[in-house]
BALOFI-482832 format. One record per residue: x, y, z of N, C-alpha, C in turn; chain. Coordinates in Angstrom, 2 decimals, m for minus. Layout:
<atoms>
@neast X nnorth Y nup Z caeast X canorth Y caup Z ceast X cnorth Y cup Z kette A
...
</atoms>
This chain:
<atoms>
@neast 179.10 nnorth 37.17 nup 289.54 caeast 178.86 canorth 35.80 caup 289.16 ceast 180.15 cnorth 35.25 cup 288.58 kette A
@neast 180.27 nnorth 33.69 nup 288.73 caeast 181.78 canorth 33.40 caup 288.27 ceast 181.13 cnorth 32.84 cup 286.57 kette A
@neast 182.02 nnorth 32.50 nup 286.14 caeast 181.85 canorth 31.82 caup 284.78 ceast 183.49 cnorth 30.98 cup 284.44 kette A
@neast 182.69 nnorth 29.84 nup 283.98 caeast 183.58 canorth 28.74 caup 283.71 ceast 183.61 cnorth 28.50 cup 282.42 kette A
@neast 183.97 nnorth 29.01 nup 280.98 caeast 184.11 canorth 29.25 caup 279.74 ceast 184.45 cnorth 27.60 cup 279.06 kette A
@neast 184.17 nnorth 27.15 nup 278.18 caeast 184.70 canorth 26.01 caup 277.53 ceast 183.98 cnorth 25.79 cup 276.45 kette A
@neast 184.52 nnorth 25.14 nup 275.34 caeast 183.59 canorth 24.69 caup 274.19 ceast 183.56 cnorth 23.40 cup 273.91 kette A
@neast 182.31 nnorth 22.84 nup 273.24 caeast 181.88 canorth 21.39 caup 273.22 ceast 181.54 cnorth 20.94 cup 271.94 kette A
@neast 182.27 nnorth 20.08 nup 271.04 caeast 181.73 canorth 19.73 caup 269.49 ceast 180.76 cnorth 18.72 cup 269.73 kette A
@neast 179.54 nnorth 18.92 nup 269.12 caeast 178.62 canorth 17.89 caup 268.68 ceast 178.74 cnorth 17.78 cup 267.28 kette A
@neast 178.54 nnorth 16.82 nup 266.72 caeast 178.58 canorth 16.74 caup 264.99 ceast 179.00 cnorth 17.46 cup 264.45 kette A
@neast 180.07 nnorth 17.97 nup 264.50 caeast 180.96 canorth 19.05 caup 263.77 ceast 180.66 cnorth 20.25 cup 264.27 kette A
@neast 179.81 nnorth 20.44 nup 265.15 caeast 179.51 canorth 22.01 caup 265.26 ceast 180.04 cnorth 22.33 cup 266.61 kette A
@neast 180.60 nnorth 23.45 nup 266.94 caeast 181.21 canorth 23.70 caup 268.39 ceast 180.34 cnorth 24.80 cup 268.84 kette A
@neast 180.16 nnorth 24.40 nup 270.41 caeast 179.17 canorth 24.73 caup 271.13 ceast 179.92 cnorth 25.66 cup 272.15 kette A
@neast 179.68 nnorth 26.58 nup 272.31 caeast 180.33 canorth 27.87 caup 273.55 ceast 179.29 cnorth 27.18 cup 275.19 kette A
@neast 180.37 nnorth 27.06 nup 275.58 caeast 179.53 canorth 26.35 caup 276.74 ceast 179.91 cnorth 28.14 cup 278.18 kette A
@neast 179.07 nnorth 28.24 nup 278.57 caeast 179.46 canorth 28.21 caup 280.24 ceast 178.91 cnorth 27.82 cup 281.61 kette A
@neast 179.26 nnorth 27.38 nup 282.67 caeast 179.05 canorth 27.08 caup 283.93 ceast 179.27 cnorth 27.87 cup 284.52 kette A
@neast 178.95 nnorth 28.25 nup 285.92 caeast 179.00 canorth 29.14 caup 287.00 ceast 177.75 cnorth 29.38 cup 288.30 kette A
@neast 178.36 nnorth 30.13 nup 288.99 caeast 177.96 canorth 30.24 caup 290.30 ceast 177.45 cnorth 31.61 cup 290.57 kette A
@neast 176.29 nnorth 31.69 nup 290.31 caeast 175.67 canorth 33.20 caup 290.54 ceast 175.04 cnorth 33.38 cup 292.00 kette A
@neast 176.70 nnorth 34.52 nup 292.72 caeast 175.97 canorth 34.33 caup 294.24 ceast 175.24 cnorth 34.99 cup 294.61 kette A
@neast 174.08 nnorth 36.05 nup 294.02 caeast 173.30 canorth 37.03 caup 294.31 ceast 172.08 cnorth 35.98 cup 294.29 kette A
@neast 171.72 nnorth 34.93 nup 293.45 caeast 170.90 canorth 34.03 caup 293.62 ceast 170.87 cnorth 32.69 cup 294.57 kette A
@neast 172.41 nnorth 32.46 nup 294.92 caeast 173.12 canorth 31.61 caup 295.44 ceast 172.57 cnorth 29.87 cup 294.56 kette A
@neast 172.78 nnorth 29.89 nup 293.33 caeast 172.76 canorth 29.07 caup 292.67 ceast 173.75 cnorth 28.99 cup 291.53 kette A
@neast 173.98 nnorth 27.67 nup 290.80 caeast 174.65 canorth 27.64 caup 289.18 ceast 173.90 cnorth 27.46 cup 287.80 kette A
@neast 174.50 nnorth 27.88 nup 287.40 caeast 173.80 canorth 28.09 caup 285.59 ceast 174.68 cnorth 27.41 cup 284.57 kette A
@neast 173.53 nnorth 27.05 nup 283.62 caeast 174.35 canorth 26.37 caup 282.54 ceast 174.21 cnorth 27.26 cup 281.50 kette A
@neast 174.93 nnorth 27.65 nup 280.62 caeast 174.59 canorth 28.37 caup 279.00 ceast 175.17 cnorth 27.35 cup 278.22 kette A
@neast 174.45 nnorth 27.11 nup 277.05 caeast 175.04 canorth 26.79 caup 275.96 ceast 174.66 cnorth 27.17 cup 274.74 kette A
@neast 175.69 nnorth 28.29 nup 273.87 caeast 175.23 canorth 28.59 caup 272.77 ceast 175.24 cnorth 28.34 cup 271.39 kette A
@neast 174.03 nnorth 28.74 nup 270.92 caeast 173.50 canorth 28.11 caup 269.64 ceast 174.19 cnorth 28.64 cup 268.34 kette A
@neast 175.57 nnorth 29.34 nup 268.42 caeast 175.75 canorth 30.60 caup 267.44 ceast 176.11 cnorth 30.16 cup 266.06 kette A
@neast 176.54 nnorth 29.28 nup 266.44 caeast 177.22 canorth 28.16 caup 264.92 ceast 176.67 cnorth 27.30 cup 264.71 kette A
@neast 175.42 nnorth 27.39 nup 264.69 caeast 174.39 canorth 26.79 caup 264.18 ceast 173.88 cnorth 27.57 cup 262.82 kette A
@neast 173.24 nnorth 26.56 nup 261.92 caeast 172.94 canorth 27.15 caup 260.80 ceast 171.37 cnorth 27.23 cup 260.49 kette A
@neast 170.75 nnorth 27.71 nup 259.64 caeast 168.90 canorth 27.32 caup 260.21 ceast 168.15 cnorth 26.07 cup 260.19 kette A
@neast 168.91 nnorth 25.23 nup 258.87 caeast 168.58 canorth 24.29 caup 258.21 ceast 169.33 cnorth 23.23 cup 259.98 kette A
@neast 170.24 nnorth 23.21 nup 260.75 caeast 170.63 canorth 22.83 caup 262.04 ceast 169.31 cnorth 22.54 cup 262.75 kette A
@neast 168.47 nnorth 23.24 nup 263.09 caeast 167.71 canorth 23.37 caup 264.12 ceast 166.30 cnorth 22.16 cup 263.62 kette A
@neast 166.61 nnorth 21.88 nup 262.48 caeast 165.44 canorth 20.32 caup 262.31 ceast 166.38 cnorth 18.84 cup 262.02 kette A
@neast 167.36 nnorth 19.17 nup 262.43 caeast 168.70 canorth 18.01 caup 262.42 ceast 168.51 cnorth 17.20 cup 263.73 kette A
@neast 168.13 nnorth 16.37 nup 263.13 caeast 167.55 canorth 15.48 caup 265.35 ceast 168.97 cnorth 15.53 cup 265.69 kette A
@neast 169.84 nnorth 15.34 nup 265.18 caeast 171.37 canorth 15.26 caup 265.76 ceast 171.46 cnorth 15.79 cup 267.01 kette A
@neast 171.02 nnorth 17.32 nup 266.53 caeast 171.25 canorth 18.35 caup 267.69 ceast 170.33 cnorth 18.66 cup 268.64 kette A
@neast 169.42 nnorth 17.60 nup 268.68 caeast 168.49 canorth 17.71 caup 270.11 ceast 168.20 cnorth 17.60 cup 271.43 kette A
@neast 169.74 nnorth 16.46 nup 271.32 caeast 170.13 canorth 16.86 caup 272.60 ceast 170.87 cnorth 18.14 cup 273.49 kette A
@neast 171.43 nnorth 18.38 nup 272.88 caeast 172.19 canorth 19.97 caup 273.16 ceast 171.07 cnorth 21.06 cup 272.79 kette A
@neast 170.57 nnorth 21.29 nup 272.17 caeast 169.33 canorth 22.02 caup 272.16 ceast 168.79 cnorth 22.56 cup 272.91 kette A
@neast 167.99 nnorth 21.06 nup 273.54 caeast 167.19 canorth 20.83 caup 274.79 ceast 167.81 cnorth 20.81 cup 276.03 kette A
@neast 169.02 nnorth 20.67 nup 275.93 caeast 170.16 canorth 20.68 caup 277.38 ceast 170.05 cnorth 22.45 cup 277.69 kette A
@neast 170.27 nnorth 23.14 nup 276.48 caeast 170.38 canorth 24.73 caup 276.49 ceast 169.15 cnorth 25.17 cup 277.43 kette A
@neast 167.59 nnorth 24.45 nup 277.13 caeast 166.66 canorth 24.72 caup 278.26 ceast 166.81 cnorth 24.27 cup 279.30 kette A
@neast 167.72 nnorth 23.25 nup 279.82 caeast 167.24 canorth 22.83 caup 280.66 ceast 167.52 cnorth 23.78 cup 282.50 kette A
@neast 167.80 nnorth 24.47 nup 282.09 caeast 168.36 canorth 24.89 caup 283.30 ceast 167.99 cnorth 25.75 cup 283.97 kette A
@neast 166.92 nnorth 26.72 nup 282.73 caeast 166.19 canorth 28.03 caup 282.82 ceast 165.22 cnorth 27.57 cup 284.42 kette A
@neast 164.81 nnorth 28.63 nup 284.42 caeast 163.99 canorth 28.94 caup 285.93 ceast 164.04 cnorth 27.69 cup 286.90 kette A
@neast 165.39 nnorth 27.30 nup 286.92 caeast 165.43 canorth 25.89 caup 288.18 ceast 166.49 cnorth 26.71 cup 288.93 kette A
@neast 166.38 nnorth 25.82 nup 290.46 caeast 167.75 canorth 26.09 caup 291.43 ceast 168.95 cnorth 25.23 cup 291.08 kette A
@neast 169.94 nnorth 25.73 nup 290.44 caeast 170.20 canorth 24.63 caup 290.11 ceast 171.51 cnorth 23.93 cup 291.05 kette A
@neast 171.93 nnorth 23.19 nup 291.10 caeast 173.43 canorth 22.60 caup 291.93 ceast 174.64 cnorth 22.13 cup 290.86 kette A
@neast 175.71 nnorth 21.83 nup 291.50 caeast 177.15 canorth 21.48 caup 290.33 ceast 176.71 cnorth 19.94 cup 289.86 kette A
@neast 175.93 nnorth 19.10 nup 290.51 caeast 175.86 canorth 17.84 caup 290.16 ceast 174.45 cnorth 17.93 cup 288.83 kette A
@neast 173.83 nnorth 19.12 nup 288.97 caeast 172.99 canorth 19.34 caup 288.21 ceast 173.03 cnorth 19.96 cup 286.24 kette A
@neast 174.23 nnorth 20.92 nup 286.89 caeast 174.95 canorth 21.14 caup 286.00 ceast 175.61 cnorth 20.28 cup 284.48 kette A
@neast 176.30 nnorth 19.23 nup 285.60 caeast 177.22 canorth 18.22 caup 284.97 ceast 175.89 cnorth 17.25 cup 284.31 kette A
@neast 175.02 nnorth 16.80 nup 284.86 caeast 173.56 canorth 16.44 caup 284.55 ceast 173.21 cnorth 16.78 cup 282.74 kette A
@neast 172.84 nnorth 18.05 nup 283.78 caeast 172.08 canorth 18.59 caup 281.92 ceast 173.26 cnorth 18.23 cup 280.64 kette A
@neast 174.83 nnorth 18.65 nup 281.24 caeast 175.79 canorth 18.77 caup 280.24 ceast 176.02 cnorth 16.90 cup 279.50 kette A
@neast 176.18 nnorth 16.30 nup 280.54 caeast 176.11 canorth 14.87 caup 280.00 ceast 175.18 cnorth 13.91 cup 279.84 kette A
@neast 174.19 nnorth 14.91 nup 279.63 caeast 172.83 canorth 13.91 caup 279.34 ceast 173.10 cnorth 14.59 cup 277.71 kette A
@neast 173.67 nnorth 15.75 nup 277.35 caeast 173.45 canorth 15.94 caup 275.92 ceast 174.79 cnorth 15.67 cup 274.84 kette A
@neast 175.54 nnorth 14.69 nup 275.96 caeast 176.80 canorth 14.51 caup 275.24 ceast 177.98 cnorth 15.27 cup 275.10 kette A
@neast 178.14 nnorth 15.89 nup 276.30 caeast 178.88 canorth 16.80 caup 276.78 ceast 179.82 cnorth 16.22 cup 277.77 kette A
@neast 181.42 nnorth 16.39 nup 277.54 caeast 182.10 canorth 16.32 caup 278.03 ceast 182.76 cnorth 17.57 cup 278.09 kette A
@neast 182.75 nnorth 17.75 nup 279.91 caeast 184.13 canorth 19.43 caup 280.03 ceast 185.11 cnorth 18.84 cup 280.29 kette A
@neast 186.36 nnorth 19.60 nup 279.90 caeast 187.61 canorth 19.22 caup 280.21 ceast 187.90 cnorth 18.99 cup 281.95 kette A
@neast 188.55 nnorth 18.64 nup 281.96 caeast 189.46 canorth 18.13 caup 283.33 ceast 189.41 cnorth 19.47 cup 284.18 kette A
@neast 188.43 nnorth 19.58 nup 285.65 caeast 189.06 canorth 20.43 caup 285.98 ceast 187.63 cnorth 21.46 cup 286.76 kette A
@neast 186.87 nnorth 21.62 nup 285.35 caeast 185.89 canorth 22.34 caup 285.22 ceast 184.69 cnorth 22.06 cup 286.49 kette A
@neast 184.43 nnorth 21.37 nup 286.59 caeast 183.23 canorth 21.00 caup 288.14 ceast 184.13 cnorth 21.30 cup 289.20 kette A
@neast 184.92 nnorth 20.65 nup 289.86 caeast 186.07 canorth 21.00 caup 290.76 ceast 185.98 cnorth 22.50 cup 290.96 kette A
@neast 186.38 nnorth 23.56 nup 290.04 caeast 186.65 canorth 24.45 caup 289.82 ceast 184.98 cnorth 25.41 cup 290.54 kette A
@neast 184.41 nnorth 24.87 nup 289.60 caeast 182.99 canorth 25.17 caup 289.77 ceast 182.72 cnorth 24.90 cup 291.59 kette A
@neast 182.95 nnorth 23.74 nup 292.12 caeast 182.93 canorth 23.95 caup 293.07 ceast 183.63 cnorth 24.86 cup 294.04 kette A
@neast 184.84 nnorth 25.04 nup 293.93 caeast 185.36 canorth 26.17 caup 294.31 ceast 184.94 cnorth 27.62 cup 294.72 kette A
@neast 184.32 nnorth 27.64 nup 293.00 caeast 183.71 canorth 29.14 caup 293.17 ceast 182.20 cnorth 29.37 cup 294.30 kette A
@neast 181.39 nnorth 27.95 nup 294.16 caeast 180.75 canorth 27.46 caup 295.40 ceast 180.90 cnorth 27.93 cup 296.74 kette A
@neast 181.96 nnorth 27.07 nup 297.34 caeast 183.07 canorth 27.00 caup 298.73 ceast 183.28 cnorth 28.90 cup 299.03 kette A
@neast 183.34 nnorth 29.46 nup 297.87 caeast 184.09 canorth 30.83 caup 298.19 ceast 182.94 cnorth 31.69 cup 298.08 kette A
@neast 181.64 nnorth 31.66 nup 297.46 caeast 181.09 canorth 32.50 caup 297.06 ceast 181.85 cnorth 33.64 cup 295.95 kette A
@neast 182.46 nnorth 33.13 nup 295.45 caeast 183.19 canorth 33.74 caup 293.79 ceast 181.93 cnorth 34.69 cup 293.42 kette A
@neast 182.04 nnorth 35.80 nup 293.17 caeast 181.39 canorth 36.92 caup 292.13 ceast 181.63 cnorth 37.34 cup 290.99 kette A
@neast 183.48 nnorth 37.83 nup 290.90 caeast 184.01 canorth 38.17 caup 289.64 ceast 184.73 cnorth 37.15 cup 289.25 kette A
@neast 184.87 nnorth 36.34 nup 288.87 caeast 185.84 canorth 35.22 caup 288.33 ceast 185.05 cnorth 34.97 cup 286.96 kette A
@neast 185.88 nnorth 34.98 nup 285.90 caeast 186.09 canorth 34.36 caup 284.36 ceast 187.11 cnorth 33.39 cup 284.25 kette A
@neast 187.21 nnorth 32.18 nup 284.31 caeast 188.27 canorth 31.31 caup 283.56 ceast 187.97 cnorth 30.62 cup 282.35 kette A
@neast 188.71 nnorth 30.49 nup 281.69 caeast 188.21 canorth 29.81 caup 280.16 ceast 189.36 cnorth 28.79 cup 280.50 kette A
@neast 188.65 nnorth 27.70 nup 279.87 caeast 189.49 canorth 26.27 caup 279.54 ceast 189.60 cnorth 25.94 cup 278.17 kette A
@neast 190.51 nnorth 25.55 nup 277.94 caeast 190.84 canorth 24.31 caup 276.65 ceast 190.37 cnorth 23.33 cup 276.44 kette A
@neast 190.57 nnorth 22.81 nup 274.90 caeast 190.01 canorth 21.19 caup 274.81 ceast 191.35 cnorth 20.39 cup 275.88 kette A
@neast 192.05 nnorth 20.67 nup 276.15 caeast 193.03 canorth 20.13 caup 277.12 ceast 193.17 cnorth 20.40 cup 278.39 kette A
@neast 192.14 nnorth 21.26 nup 278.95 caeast 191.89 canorth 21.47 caup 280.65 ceast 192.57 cnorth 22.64 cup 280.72 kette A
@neast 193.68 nnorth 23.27 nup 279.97 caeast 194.53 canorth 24.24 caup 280.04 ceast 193.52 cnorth 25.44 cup 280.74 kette A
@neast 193.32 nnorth 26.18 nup 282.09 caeast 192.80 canorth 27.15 caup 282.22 ceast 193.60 cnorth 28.42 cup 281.96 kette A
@neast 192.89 nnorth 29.74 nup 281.77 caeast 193.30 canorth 30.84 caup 281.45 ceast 191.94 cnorth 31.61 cup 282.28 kette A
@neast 192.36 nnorth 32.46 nup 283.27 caeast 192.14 canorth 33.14 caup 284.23 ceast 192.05 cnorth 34.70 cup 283.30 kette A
@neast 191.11 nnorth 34.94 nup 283.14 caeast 190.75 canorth 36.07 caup 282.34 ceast 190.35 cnorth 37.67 cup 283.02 kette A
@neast 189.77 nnorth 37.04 nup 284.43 caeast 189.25 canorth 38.12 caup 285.40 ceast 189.20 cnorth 37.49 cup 286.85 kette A
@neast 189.89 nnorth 38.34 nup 287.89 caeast 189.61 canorth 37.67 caup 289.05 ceast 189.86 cnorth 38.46 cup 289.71 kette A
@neast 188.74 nnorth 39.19 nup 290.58 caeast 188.30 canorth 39.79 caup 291.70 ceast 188.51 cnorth 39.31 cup 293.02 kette A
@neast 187.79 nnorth 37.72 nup 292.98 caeast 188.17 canorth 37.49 caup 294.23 ceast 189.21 cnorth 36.49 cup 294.31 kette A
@neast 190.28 nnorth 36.95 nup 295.50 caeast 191.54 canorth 35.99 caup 295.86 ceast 191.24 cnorth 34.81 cup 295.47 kette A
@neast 192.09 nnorth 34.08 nup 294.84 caeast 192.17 canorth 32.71 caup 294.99 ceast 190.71 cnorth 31.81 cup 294.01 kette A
@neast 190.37 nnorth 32.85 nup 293.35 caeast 189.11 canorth 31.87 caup 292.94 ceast 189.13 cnorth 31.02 cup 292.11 kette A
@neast 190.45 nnorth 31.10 nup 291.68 caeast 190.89 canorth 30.40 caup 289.76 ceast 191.16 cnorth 29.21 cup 290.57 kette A
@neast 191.69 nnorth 29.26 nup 291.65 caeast 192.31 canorth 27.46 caup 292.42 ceast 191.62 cnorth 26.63 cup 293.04 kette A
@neast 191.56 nnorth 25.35 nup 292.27 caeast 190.51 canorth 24.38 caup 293.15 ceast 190.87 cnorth 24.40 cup 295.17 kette A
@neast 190.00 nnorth 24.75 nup 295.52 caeast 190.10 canorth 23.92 caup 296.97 ceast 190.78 cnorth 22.63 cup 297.30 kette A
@neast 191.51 nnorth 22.85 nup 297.92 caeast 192.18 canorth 21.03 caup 298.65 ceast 191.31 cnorth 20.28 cup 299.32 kette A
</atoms>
């Protein structure tokens, strides 16, 4: 499965995001985790959109336009780069690929199995 690493601040709190392309299912997944969250967090309406974005993805097929969906319906912006990318791993059927991005798009290629998977398609 590929994974597309990035993090997302809502109200001060930063959110571990990932995207990717799991080709044994031949679908994409969203994660977003809750870790820096505090308990007294979880009755903060603030954070209900990201919350509820974290479900949204569970037991669906999901697609890259679906992805970007759940992520900017909860006030989520990924850096420059990240869908593109995502599509890529799409186009190739990507398995082992890890890239992590920056708040500045900066990628860092952490694991890559298959040729070429870190590079968007032309």
């Amino acid at each position: 499965m590929s994974r597309i690493n990035f993090s997302a601040t809502v109200a001060g709190k930063v959110f571990p995001i990932v995207v990717g392309w799991d080709r044994r299912l031949g679908q994409c997944f969203v994660s977003i985790s809750d870790v820096n969250l505090d308990e007294e967090d979880y009755d903060d309406d603030k954070f209900d959109a990201i919350l509820s974005a974290s479900c949204q993805g569970m037991g669906r097929n999901l697609g890259p336009d679906d992805c970007k969906a759940i992520l900017e319906n909860a006030g989520v912006v990924a850096p420059q780069g990240v869908y593109e990318l995502l599509q890529t791993h799409i186009s190739i059927n990507a398995g082992n690929v890890i890239v992590e991005f920056d708040a500045d798009g900066k990628q860092t290629v952490l694991l890559d199995q298959d040729a070429k998977a870190s590079e968007p398609v032309a």
